[in-house]
KEKOL-303672 format. One record per residue (C-alpha): residue number from 1; residue in one letter; z, x, y. Coordinates in steps of 0.25 Angstrom, whole numbers, always signed. Layout:
BEGIN
num / residu / w / u / v
NUM / A / Z / X / Y
...
END
This chain:
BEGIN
num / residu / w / u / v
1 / X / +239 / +36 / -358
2 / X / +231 / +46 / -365
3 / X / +226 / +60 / -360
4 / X / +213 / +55 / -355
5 / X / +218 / +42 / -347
6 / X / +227 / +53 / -340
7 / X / +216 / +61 / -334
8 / X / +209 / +49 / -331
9 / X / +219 / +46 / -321
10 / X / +222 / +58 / -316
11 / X / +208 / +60 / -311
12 / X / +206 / +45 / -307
13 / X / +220 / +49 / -300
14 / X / +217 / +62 / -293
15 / X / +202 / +58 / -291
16 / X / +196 / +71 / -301
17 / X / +186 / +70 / -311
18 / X / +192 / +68 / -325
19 / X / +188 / +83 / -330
20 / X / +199 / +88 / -319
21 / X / +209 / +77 / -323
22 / X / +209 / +82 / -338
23 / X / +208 / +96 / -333
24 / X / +221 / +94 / -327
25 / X / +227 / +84 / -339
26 / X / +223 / +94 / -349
27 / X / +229 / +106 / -342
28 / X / +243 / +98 / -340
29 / X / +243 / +96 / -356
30 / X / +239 / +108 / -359
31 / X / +249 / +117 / -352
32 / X / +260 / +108 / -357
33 / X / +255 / +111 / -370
34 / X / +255 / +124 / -369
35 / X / +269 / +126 / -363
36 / X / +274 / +115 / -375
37 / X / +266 / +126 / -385
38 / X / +274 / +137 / -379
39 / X / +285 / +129 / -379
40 / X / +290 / +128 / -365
41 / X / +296 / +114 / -361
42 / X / +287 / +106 / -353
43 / X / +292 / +96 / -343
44 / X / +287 / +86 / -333
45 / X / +296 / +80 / -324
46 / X / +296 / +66 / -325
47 / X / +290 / +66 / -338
48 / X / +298 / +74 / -348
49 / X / +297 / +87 / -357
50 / X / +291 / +92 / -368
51 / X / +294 / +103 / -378
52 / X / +295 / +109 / -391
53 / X / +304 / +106 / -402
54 / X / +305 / +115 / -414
55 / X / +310 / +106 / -427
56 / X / +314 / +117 / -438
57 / X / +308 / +117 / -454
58 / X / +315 / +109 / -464
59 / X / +316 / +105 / -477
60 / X / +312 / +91 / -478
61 / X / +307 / +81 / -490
62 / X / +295 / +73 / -494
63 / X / +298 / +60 / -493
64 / X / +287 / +55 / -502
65 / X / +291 / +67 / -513
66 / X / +303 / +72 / -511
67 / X / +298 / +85 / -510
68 / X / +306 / +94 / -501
69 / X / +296 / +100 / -490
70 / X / +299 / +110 / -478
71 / X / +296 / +107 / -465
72 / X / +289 / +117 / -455
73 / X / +296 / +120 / -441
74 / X / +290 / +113 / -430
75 / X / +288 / +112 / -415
76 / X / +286 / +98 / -409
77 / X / +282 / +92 / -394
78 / X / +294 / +84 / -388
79 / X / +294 / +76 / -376
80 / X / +306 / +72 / -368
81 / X / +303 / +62 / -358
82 / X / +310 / +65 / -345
83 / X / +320 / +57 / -336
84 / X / +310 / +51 / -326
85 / X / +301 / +46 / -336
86 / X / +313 / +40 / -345
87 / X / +318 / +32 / -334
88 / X / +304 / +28 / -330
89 / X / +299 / +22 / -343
90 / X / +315 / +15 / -344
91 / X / +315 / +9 / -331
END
């Protein structure tokens, strides 16, 4: 499912017109965005959590030249798929 099958069916669902349905999608995604941005966890029961993780610089090599190369600090998205969902999909 992709974002625009999923305000497809919420408007088919909630009979409104597809401009109110991706009004509402949009909104959803931006604000978890944001509070990902400003790095607050996020989390949807029955779904999981999302956060930040921070990976420190290093030292690492080219493995094509050898060359030694530094490695910039960095922040990266991570999703943890919550309890409900996990037993959902195994079961």
């Amino acid at each position: 499912m992709n974002k625009s099958e999923l305000i497809k069916i919420l408007a088919e669902e909630n009979t409104i017109s597809t401009d109110e349905a991706a009004i509402v999608v949009n909104t959803f995604f931006d604000s978890i965005r944001q509070s990902i941005i400003s790095e607050q966890r996020v989390e949807i029961r029955g779904l999981g959590s999302f956060k930040i993780k921070k990976y420190e610089g290093y030292s690492g090599r080219n493995p094509k030249t050898g060359e030694i190369v530094s490695v910039a600090p960095k922040k990266l998205p991570f999703f943890r798929a919550g309890k409900e969902l996990k037993e959902f999909i195994n079961s």
